[in-house]
PADREN-91821 format. One record per atom (N, C-alpha, C, O): residue in one letter; x, y, z. Coordinates in steps of 0.02 Angstrom, whole numbers, plus 32768, in hexadecimal, padded with zeros to 4 digits. Example, Ala and Ser with C-alpha at 12.3 -4.5 7.8 and 13.67 -1.06 7.14 Angstrom:
BEGIN
A82947EE48186 A82677F1F8186 A82947F5B8186 A82C87F5A81A7 S82827F908162 S82AC7FCB8165 S82858002818A S829E80398192 
% end
This chain:
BEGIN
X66DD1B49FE2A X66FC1B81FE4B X66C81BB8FE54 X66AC1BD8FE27 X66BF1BBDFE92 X66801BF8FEA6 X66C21C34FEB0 X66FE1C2FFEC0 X66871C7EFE99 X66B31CB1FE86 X66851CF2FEAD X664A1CF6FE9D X669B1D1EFED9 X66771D4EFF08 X66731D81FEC4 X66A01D89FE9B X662A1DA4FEC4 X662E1DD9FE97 X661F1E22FEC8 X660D1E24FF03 X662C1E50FE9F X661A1E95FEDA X65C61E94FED4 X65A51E78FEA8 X65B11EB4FF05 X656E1EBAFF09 X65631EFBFED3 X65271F08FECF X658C1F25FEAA X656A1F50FEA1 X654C1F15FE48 X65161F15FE2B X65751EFBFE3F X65551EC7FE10 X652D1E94FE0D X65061E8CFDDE X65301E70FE38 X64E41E42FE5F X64D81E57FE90 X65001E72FEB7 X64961E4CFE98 X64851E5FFEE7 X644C1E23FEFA X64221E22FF27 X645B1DF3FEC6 X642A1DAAFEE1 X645F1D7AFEF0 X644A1D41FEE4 X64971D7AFF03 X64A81D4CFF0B X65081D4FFF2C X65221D86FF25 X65241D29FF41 X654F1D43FF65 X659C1D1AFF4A X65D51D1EFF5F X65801CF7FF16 X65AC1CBEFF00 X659B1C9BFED4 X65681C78FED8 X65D21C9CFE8D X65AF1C9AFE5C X65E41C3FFE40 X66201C3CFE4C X65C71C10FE25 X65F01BCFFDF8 X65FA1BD7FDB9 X65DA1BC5FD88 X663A1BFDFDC2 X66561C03FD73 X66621BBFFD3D X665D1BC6FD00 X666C1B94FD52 X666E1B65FD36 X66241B48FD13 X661D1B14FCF3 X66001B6EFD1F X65B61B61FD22 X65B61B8FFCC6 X65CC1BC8FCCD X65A91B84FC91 X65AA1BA9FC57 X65641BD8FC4B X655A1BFEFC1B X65331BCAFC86 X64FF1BF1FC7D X65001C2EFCB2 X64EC1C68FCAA X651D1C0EFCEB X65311C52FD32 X656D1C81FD05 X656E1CBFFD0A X65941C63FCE1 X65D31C80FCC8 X65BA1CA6FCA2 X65CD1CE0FCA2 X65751C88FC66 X656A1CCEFC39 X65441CF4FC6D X655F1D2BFC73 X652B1CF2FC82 X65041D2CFCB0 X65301D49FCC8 X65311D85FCB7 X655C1D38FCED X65951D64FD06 X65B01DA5FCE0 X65AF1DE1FCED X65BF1D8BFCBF X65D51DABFC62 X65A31DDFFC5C X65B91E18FC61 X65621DD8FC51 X652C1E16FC4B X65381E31FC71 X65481E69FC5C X653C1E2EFCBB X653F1E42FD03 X65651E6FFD00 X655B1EA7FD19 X659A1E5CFCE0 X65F01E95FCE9 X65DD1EC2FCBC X65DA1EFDFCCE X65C91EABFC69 X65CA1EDFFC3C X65831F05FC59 X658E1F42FC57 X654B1EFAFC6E X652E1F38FC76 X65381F58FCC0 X651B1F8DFCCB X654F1F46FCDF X65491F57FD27 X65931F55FD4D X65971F4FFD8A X65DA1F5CFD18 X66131F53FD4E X66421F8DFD2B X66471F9CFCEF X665B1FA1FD54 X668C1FC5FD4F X66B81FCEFD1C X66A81FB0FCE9 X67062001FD1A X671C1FE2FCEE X674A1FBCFCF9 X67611F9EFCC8 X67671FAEFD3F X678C1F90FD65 X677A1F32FD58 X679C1F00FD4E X672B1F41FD61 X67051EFDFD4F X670E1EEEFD0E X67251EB6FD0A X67051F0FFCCB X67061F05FCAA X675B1EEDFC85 X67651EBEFC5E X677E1F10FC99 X67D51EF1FC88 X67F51EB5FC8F X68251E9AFC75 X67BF1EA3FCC7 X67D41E66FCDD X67B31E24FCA1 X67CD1DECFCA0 X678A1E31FC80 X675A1E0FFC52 X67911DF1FC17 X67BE1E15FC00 X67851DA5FC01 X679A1DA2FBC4 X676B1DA4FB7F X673E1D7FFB6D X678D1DE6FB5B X676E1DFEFB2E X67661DD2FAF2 X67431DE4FAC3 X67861D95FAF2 X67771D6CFACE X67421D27FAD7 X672C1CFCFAB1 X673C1D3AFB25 X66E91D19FB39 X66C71D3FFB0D X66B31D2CFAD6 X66BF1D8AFB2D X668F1DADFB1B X666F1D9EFAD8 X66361D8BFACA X66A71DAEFAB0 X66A01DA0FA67 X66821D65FA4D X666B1D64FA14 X66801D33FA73 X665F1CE3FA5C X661C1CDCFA83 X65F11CB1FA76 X66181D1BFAC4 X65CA1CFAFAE4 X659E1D31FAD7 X65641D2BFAEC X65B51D7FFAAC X658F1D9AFA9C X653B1DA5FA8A X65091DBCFAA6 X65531D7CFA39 X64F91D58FA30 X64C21D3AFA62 X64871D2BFA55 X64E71D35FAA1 X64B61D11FAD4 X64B61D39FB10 X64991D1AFB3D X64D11D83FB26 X64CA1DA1FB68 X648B1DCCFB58 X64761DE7FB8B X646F1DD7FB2C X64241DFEFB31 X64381E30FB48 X64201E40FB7E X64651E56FB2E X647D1EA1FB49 X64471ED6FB34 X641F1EC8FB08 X64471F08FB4F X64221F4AFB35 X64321F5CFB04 X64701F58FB04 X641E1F74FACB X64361F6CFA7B X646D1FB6FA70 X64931FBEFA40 X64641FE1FAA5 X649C200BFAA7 X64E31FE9FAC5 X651A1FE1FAAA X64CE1FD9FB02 X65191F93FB14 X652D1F66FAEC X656A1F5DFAE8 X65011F40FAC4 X65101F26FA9C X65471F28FA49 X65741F07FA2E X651C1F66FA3D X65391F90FA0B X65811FA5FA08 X65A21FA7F9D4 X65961FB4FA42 X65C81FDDFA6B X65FB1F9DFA63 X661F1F9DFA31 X65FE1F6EFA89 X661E1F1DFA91 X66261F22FA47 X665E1F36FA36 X65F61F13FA13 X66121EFBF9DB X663B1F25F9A9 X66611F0AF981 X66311F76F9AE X66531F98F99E X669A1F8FF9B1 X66CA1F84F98B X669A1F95F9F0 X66D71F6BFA0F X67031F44FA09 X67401F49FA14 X66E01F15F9F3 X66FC1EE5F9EF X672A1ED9F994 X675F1EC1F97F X66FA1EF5F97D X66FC1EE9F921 X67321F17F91E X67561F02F8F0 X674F1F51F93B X677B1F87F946 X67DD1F59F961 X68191F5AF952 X67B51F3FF988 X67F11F11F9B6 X67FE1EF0F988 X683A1EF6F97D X67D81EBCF952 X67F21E91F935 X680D1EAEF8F9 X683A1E8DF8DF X67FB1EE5F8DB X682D1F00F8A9 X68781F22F8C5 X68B01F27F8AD X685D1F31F8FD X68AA1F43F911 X68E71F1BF917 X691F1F28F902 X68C91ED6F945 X68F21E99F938 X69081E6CF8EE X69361E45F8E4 X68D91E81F8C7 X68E91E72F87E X69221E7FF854 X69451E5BF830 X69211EDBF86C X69521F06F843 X69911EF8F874 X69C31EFEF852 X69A01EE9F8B2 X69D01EFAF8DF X69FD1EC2F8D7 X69F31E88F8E9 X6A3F1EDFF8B3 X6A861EC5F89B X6AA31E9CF8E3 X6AD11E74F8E3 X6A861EABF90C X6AB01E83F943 X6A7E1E57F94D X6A851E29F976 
% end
């Protein structure tokens, strides 16, 4: 499944093979440093969470995601519903 991205996030290419697990992590970097937050909502944060160790984020983006993330998962921990 080929997937159109906005140009303000690639600008090499016009069509990306998600099914592809190496275009897909790149994609993934693509959004978290360069997409919106519109782009970003759309993301499953539980990718995120498993391809982390491998997007070579900027260690402030990075930082940020895992804060994030470690935050989210205590919340879902404590949450009675």
């Amino acid at each position: 499944m080929a997937s159109e991205i906005p140009r303000y996030m690639v600008w090499s290419t016009d069509q990306i093979e998600l099914k592809d697990p190496f275009q897909r992590r790149w994609l993934l970097r693509q959004t978290l440093l360069h997409g919106r937050a519109e782009d970003i909502r759309q993301l499953d944060f539980d990718e995120i969470a498993r391809e982390l160790d491998h997007l070579q984020l900027l260690p402030e983006i990075d930082h940020l995601w895992r804060t994030y993330l470690e935050h989210r998962n205590d919340l879902s921990e404590h949450d009675p519903g």
